[in-house]
ZAPAVO-793567 format. One line per field, with one value per residue: residue number from 1; residue in three letters; x, y, z of N, C-alpha, C, CB in turn. Coordinates in pm, 1 decimal, m for minus. Glycine has a CB too. Example, Ala and Ser with C-alpha at 12.3 -4.5 7.8 and 13.67 -1.06 7.14 Angstrom:
2
minu	(1/2)
rodo	(ALA/SER)
n_east	(1319.0/1285.0)
n_north	(m569.0/m225.0)
n_up	(780.0/708.0)
ca_east	(1230.0/1367.0)
ca_north	(m450.0/m106.0)
ca_up	(780.0/714.0)
c_east	(1320.0/1290.0)
c_north	(m330.0/3.0)
c_up	(780.0/787.0)
cb_east	(1130.8/1408.4)
cb_north	(m447.3/m59.8)
cb_up	(904.6/572.5)
END
This chain:
102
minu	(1/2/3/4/5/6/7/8/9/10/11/12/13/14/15/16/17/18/19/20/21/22/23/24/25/26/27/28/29/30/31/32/33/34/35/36/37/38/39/40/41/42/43/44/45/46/47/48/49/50/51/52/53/54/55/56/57/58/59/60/61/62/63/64/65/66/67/68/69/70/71/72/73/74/75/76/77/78/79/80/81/82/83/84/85/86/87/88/89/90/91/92/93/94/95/96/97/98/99/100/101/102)
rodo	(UNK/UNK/UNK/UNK/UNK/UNK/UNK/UNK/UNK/UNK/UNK/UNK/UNK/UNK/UNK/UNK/UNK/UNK/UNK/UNK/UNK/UNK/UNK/UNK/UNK/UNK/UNK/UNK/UNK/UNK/UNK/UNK/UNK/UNK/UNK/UNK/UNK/UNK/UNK/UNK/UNK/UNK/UNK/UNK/UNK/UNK/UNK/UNK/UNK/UNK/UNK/UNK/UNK/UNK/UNK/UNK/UNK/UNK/UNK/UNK/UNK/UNK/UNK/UNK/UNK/UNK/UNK/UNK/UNK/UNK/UNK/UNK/UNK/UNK/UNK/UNK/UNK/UNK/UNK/UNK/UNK/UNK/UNK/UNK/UNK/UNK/UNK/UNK/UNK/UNK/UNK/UNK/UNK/UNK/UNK/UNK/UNK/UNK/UNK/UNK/UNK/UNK)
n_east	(m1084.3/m799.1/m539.7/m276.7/m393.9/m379.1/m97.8/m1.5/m125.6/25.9/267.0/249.1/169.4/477.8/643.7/529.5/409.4/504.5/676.1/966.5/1137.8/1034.8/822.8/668.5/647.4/568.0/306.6/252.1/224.6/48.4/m163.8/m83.4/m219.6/m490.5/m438.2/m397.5/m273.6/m463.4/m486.4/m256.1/m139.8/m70.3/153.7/361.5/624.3/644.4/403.5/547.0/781.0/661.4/525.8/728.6/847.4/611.6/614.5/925.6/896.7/704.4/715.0/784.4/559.1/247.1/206.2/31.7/m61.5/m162.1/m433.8/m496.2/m450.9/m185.6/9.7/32.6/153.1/318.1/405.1/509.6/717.2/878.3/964.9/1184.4/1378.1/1618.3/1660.1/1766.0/1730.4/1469.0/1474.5/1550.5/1318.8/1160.0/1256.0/1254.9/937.9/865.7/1023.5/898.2/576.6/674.0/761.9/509.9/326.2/427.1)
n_north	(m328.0/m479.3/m461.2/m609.0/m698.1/m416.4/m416.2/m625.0/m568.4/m347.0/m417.1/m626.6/m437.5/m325.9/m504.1/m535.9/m355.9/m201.9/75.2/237.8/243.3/437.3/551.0/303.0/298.7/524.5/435.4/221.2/354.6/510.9/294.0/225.1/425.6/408.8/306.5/235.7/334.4/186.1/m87.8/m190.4/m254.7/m486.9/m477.3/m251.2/m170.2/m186.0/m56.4/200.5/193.0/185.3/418.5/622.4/570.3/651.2/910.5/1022.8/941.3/1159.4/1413.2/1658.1/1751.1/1824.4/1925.3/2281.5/2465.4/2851.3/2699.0/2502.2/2132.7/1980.6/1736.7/1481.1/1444.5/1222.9/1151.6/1417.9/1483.4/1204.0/1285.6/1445.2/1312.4/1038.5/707.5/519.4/577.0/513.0/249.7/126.9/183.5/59.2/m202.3/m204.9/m207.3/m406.5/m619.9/m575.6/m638.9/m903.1/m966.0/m938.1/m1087.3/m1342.1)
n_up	(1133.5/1277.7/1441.6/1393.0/1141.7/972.4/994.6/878.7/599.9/531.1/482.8/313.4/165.0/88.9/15.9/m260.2/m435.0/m716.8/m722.3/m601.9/m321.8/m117.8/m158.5/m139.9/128.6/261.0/97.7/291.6/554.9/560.1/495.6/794.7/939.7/1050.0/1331.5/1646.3/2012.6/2155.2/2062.5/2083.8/2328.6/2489.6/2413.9/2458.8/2374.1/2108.9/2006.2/2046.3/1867.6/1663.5/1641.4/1645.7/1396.3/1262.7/1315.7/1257.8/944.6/885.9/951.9/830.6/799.6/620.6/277.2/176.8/m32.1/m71.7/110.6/m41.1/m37.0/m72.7/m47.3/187.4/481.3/493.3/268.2/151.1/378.7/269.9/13.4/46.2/132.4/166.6/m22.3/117.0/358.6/396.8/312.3/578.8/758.3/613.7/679.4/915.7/966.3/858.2/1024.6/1297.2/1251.0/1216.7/1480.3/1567.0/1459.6/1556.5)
ca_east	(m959.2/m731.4/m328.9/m179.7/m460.2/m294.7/35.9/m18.7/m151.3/163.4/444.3/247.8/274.9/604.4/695.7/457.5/431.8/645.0/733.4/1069.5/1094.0/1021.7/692.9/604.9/686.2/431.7/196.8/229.6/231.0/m85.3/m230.3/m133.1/m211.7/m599.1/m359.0/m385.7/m240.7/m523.8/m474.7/m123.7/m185.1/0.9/319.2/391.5/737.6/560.4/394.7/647.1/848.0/573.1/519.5/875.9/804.3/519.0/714.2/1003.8/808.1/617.6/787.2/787.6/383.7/144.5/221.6/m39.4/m27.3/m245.3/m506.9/m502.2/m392.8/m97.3/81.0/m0.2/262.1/428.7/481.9/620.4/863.2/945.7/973.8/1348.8/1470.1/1684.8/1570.9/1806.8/1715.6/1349.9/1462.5/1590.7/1203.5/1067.9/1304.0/1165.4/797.7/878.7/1028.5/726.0/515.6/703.3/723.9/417.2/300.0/449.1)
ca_north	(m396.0/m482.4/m386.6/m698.1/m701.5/m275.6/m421.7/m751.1/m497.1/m235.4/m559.4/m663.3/m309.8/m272.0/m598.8/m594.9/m244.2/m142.3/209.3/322.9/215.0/582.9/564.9/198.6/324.7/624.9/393.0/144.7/437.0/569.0/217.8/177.5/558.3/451.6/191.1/349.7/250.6/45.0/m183.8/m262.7/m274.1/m590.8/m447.8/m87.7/m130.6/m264.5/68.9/292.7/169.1/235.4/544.5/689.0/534.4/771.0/1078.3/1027.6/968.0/1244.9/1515.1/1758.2/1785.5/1822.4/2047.0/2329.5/2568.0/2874.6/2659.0/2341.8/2019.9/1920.0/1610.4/1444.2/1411.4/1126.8/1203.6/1548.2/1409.7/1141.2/1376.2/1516.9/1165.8/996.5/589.4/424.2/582.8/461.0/125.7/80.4/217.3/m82.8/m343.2/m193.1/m227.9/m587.8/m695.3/m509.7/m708.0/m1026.5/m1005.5/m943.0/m1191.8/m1495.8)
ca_up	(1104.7/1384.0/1436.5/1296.9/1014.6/900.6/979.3/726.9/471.3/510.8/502.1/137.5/2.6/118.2/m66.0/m375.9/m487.7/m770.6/m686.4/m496.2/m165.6/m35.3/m221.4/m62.7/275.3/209.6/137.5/423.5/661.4/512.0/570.0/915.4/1001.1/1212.8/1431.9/1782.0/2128.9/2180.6/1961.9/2097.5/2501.5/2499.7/2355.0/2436.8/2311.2/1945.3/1980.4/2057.6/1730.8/1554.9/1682.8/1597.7/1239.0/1191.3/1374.8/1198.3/884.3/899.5/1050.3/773.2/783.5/476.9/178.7/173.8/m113.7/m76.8/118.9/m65.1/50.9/m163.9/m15.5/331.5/565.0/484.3/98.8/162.9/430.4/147.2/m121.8/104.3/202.3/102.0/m84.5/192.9/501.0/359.6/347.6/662.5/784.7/567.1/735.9/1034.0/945.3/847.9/1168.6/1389.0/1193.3/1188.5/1572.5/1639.5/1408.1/1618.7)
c_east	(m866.3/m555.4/m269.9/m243.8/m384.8/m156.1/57.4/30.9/m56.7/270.7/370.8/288.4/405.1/698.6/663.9/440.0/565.7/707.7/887.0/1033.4/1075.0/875.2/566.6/555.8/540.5/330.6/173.9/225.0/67.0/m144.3/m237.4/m178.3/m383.8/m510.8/m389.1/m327.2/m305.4/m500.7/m333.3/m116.7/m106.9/155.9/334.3/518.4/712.9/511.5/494.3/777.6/799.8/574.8/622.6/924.5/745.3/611.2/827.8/964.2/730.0/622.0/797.2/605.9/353.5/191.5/67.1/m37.4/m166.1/m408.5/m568.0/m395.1/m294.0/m48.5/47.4/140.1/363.2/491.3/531.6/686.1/943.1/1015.8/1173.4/1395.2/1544.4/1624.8/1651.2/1792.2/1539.7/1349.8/1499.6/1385.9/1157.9/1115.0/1278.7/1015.5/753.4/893.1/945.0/658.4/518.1/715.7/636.9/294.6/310.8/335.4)
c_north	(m377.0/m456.4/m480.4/m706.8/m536.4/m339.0/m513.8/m709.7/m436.5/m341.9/m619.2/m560.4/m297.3/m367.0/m642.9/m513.0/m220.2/m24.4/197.5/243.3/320.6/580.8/469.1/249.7/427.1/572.6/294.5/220.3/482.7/384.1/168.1/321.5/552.5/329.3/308.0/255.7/116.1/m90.9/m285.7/m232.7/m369.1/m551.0/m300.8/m49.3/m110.8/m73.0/164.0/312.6/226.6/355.7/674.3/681.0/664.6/917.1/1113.7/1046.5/1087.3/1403.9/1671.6/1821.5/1830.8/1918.6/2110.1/2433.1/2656.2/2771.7/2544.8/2269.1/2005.0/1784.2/1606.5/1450.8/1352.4/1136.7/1331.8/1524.0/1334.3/1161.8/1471.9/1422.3/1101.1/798.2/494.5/454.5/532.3/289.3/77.0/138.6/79.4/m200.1/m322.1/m244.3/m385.3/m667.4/m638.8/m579.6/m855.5/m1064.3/m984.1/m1037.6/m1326.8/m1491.9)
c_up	(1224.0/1366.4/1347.5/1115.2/906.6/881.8/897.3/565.1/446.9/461.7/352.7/68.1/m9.8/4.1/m181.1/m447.1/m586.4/m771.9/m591.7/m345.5/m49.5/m41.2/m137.9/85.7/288.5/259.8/284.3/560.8/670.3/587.3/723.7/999.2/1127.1/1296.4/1556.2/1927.2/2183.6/2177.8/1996.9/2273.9/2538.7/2516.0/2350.7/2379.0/2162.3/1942.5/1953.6/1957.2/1661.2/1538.9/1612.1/1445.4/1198.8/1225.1/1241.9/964.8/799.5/949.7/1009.0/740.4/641.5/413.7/230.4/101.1/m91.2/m25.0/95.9/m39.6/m90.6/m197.8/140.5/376.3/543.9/344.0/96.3/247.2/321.5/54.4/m113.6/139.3/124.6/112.1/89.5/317.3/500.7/377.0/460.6/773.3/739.2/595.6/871.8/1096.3/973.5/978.2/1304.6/1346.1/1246.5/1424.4/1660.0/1575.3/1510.7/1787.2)
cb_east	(m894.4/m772.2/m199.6/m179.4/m663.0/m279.7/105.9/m210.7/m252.3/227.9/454.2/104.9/261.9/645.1/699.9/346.4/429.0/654.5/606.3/1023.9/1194.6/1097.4/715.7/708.6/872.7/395.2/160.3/338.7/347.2/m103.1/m217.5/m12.3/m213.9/m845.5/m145.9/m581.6/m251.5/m593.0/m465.3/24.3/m344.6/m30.2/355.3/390.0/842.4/355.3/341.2/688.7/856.7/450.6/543.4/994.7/684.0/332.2/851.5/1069.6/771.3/553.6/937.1/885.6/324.7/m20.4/241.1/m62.4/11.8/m208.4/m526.3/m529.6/m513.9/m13.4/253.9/m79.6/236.6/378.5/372.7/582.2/833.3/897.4/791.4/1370.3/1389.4/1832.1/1631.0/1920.4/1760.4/1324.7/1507.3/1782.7/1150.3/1045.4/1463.5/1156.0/764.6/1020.7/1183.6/643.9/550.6/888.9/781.0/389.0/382.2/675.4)
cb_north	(m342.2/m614.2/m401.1/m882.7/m695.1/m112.6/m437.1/m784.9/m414.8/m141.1/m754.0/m697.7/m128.4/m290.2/m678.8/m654.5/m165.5/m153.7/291.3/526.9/129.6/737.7/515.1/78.8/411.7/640.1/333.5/45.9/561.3/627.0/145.1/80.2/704.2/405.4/137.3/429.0/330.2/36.0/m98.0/m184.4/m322.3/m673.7/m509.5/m9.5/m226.1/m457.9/105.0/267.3/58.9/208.1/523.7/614.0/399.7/780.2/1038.0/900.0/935.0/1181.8/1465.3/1719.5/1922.9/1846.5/1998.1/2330.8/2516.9/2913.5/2710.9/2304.0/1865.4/1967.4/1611.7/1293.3/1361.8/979.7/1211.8/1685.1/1291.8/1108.2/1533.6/1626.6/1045.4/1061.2/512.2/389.8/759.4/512.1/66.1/148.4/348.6/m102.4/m388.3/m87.8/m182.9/m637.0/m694.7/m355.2/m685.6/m1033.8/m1012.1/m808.2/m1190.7/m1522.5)
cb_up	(973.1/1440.3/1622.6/1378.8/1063.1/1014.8/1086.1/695.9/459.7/680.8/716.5/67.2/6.3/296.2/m19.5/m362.7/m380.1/m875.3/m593.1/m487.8/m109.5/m109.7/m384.9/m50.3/306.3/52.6/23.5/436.1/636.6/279.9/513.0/992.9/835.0/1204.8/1388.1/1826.0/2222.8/2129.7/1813.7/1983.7/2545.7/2386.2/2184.7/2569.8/2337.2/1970.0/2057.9/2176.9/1675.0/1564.3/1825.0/1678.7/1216.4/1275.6/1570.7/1281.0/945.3/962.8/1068.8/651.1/891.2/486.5/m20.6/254.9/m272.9/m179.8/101.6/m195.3/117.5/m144.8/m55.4/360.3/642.1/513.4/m38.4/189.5/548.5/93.9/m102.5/228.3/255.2/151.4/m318.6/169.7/571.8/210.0/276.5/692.1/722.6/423.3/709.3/1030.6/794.8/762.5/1211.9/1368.2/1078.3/1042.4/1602.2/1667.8/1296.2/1664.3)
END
């Protein structure tokens, strides 16, 4: 599956999912999480959005209780955020998408 094909899939959950828009975000992160530079060679700025998505995102790293996995990355970041600094991530997603769509 190619960059715009993850980024398609993330910009439906984001908009079709009924959960929270912390929750969406989650998931559309999770789906674009094998994206890699490659993939965006064209557009290093396109990357470098992205990039700061996942960072930002992600920042608080995986629960791990005693050894087990709890929550990935992006749902224990989520889990301390606040719903509107989430949506401004998913009007992000959207317009990464939308111009790399055209």
């Amino acid at each position: 599956m190619f960059g715009n094909d993850r980024l398609y899939l993330a910009v439906v959950a984001l908009a079709t999912e009924q959960y929270d828009v912390r929750s969406r975000v989650v998931l559309a992160m999770n789906i674009m999480e094998p994206l890699s530079r490659n993939e965006f060679k064209q557009d290093l700025e396109i990357w470098n959005r992205l990039e700061k998505i996942k960072k930002e995102t992600s920042k608080n790293g995986a629960l791990i209780i005693n050894g087990r996995f709890i929550k990935d990355a992006y749902a224990n970041t989520a889990s301390s955020k606040n719903n509107s600094t989430y949506k401004k991530y998913a009007k992000e997603i959207f317009n990464i998408w939308l111009e790399t769509y055209k």
